[in-house]
Structure formats: structure tokens, C-alpha cells
N, C-alpha and C positions, 0 to 999 in steps of 0.2 A: 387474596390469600396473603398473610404476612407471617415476614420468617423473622424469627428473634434470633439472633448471633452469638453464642455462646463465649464469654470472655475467660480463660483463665482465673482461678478464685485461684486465694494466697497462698491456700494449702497446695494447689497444682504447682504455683509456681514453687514454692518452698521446694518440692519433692524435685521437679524440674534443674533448680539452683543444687540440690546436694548430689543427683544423679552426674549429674556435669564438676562438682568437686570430687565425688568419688575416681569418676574417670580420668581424671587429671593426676590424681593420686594414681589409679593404677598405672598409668602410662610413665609415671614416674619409678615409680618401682619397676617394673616392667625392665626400662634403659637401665637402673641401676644394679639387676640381679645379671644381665649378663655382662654389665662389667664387670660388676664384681665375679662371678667365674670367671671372664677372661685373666682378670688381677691375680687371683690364686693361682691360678695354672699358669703365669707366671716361673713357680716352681720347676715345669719341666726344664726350663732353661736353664736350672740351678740356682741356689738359695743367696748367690750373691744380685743376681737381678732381684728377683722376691725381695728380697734386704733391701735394695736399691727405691724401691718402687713403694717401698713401708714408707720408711725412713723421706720420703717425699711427702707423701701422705702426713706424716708424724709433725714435719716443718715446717709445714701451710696450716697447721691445725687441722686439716681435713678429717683426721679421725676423729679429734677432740668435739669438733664440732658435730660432722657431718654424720656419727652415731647417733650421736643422743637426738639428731633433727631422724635421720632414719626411724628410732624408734617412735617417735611421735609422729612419721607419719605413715607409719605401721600400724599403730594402734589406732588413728584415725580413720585411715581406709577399712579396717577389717569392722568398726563401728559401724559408718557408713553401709555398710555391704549386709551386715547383720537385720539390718532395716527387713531383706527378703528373705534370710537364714529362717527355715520352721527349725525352732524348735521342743514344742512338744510333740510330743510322741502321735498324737493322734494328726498333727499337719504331718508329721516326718511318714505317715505311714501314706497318707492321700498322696504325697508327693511320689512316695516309691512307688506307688499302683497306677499313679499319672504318667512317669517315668518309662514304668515297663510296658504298657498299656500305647503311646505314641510312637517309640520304639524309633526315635529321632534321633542321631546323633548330636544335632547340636543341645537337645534335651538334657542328654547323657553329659554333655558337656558341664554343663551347668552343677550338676551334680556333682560330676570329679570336680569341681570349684571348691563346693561347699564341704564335702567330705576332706580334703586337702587344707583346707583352709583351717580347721577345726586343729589339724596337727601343727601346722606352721605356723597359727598363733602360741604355742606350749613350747614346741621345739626351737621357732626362731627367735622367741623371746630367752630362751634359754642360752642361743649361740650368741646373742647380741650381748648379754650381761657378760657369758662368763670373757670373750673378749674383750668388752669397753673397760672389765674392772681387770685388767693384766696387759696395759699397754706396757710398754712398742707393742705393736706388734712384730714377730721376727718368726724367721723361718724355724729355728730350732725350737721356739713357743709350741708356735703349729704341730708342729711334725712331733714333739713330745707327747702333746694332748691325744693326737690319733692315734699313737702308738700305743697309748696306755688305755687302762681303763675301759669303759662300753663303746668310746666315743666315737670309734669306727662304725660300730653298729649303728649309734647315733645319723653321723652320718651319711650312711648308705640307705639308711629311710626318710630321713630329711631331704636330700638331692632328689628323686625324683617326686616326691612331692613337690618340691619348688617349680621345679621346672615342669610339671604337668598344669600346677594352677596358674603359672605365667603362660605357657601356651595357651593354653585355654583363655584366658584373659587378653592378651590381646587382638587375640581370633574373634571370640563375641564381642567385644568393644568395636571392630570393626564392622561386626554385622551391623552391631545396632545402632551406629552413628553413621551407619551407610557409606563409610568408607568401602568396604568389599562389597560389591556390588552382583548381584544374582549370577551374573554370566563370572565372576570370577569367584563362588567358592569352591571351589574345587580344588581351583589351583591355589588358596589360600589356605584348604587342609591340608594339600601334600606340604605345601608348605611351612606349616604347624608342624606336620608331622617330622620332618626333614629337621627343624630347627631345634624342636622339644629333643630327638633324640640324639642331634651333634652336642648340646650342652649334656644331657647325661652323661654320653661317652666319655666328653674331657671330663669332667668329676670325676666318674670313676677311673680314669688312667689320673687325674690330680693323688686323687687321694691313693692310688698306690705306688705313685711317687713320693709321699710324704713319707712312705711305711719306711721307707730303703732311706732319708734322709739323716746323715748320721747326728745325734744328739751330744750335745757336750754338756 
């Protein structure tokens, strides 16, 4: 009997090579969205740290830079990612009846991904511009903007979005690169779950310390 050995074709690899750039992308984002809330919440401290901690930012270039490379690799990973995105209507409905039908939570995951992800490309492309085009950034900027206009509302639908599609995101990243491992997901939901909702909590004690920060 002879067995012929199946090699990788280029397409495998292609798909292989951009699943492993997506991931490195999400993993990067990932580290830089709870820095970045831990940096706004900053604010509870008072707007002279917040100031402090701009203003640092401001004189290494880090924002000048470090935005405009965010955005690029924002729009890159959510590219990448769109590769599995259904979206016509008749995959979006197979998936909904797949979905409901395996009744999986990590299934379920996948979904809060793509439904999240759909707003966070509108919305975070929206928080990225209007901050990159009104440097400094400063605490009275901030705290103007929230005070006024929708942008509370803004973001009090943006915040848990984020932070459900990064939960979610680093959780399946580690399933499927076999970091977490069988015997530990359990402890890697609570986990998830623990972490997804200490970042919402400070968001929303951030942002209603921004409401009381007085504007000059």
C-alpha cells in the first residue's frame, strides 16, 4: 500500500501566513486598549497627572506617531478578520441558525466578535480622527467633549463594545493557538469574564469623572 503525503499548497500557506499576522495584530491591540484605559483613568487621579502623562506622550511624538500607526493597524486587522466576516444576508442567516442551533458559548463568542467589530470599525474610526485632528491632547479637551453634545452616549456604547470584542479576542486567540489549554478553559472564562468587566467598570467611573472635571 502507498501513502502520498499531503504538502501545504500556497494558498494553505498564504491563509496560514495572514492568520498568524492577524493574530499579532490582535494581540497588539489587545495590550494597547487596556493601556489605553488604564491612561484615561488616569483622570481619577486629577487632570494634573492626565496632563502629565499627555504631555509625555505629546514630547516623544507618541501620539503624533503612535495614532496614525494605530490607525493603520486597525484598519489592517479588521481587513484581515473580514476574510470570515458573512456578509450577505443569506451566510449571516446560516450562521445565525448554526449559532443558535450548537448553542456553544465559544460559538456565541465569535459572534459578539463580529457584531462588535462592525460598530468599532464606525465608532473607533470616528474617536481616532476627531482626537488625532485636536492635539494636545488635555484633560479639559476631554472632559469638554463628554460633557457636550451626544458624545457621552457615544461613549457609553463604544466602551463595552471594546472591551467585549477584546475579551473575546484574546480568550479565542488562546484557544486556537493552544495556549489555553482543555483543562484550563474554565478558569480562562472566569477569567475573561473578571477582566472584560473590571475595564468597563473603570470606563464608566472614567467617564463620570470627566462629567464633574471643571472646563475653562
Amino acid at each position: 500500500m502507498q501513502y502520498q503525503v499531503a504538502f501545504p499548497t500556497a494558498s494553505g500557506s498564504r491563509a496560514a501566513l495572514l492568520d498568524l499576522v492577524q493574530m499579532l495584530l490582535g494581540l497588539a491591540l489587545v495590550v494597547f486598549m487596556y493601556l489605553h484605559a488604564l491612561f484615561v483613568a488616569s483622570i481619577l487621579l486629577g487632570p494634573q497627572v492626565f496632563n502629565a502623562l499627555a504631555d509625555f506622550f505629546e514630547r516623544y511624538y507618541l501620539a503624533q506617531v503612535g495614532g496614525p500607526l494605530l490607525a493603520l493597524v486597525f484598519l489592517t486587522h479588521f481587513f484581515m478578520a473580514a476574510r470570515r466576516i458573512p456578509f450577505s444576508q443569506q451566510d449571516q442567516k446560516k450562521v445565525w441558525t448554526s449559532t443558535r442551533m450548537l448553542a456553544h458559548r465559544d460559538t456565541w463568542l465569535w459572534t459578539v466578535q463580529v457584531v462588535t467589530a462592525m460598530f468599532i470599525l464606525i465608532m473607533g474610526a470616528i474617536h481616532i480622527w476627531v482626537v488625532l485632528t485636536d492635539l494636545p491632547i488635555t484633560a479639559d479637551k476631554s472632559a469638554a467633549r463628554i460633557q457636550t453634545g451626544f458624545w457621552l452616549g457615544f461613549y457609553l456604547l463604544l466602551l463595552p463594545m471594546v472591551e467585549m470584542h477584546v475579551g473575546a479576542g484574546w480568550y479565542r486567540l488562546g484557544i486556537k493557538w493552544g495556549v489555553i489549554k482543555s483543562s484550563a478553559r474554565n478558569k480562562a472564562k472566569r477569567a475573561e469574564y473578571y477582566i472584560t468587566g473590571f475595564f468597563i467598570l473603570l470606563g464608566l467611573i472614567t467617564l463620570a469623572r470627566f462629567m464633574f472635571v471643571s472646563v475653562s
